[in-house]
C-alpha positions in Angstrom: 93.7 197.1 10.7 91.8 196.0 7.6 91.4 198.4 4.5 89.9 198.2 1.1 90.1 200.0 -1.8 86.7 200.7 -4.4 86.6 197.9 -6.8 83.8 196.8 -9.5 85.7 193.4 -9.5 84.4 189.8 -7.8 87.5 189.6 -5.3 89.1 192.6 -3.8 92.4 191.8 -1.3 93.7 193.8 1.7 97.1 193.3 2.3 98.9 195.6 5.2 102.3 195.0 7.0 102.9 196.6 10.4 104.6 196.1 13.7 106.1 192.6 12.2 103.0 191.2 11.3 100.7 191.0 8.1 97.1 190.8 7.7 95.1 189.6 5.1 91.7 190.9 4.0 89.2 189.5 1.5 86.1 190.8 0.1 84.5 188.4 -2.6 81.3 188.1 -4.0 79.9 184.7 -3.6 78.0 183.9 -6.5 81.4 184.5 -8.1 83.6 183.0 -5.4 81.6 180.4 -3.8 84.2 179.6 -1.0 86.3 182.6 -0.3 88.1 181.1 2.7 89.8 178.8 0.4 91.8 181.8 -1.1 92.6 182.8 2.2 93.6 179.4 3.3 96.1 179.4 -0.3 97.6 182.6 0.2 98.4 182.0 4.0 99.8 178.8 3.0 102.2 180.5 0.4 103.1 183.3 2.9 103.9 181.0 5.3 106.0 178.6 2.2 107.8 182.7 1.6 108.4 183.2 5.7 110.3 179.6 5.8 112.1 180.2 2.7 113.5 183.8 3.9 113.8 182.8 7.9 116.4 184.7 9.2 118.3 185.9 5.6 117.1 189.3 6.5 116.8 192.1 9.0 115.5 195.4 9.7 117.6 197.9 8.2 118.6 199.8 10.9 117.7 204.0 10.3 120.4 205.8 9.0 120.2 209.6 10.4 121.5 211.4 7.4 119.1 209.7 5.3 116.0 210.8 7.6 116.9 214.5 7.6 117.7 214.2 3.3 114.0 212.2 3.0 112.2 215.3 5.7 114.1 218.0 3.1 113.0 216.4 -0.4 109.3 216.0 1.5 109.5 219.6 2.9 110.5 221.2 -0.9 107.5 219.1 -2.4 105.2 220.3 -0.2 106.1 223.6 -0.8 105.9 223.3 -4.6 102.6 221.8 -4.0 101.6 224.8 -2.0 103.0 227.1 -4.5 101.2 225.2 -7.2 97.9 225.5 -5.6 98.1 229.1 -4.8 98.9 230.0 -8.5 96.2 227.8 -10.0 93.6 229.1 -7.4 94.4 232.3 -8.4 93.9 232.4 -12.0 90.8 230.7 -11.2 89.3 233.6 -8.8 
């Protein structure tokens, strides 16, 4: 999985965690970057100096229950104020 966002810059970087693993994504413009591996080859490098730093100081917070039905209920309301939002804006438009 590889994303980018719209950018009117030389360099644009990708950068998505999932499923325990990362992946990095460059774009550059060559006659700006000449050698855009090398910031690939740096950045994996620090990752990898980050990974061996943090090995095994932390872990997967484990899902709390109560917290999944509070986040679902705060998500729910702003969806419906959203909706409400919409509906009243739309209809001082028309």
């Amino acid at each position: 999985m590889s994303f980018f966002a719209n950018s009117l810059t030389a360099t644009v970087f990708g950068l998505v965690s999932y499923n325990n693993k990362v992946a990095l994504s460059v774009v550059a413009d060559t006659s700006v970057v000449p050698n855009p591996q090398s910031l690939v080859d740096e950045f994996e490098g620090e990752i990898m100096n980050l990974y061996q730093l943090t090995r095994g100081k932390f872990r997967k917070p484990e899902l709390d229950p109560k917290r999944v039905v509070v986040d679902a209920a705060v998500v729910g309301i702003a969806a419906l104020v959203l909706l409400l939002v919409l509906i009243l804006v739309f209809k001082i438009i028309i």
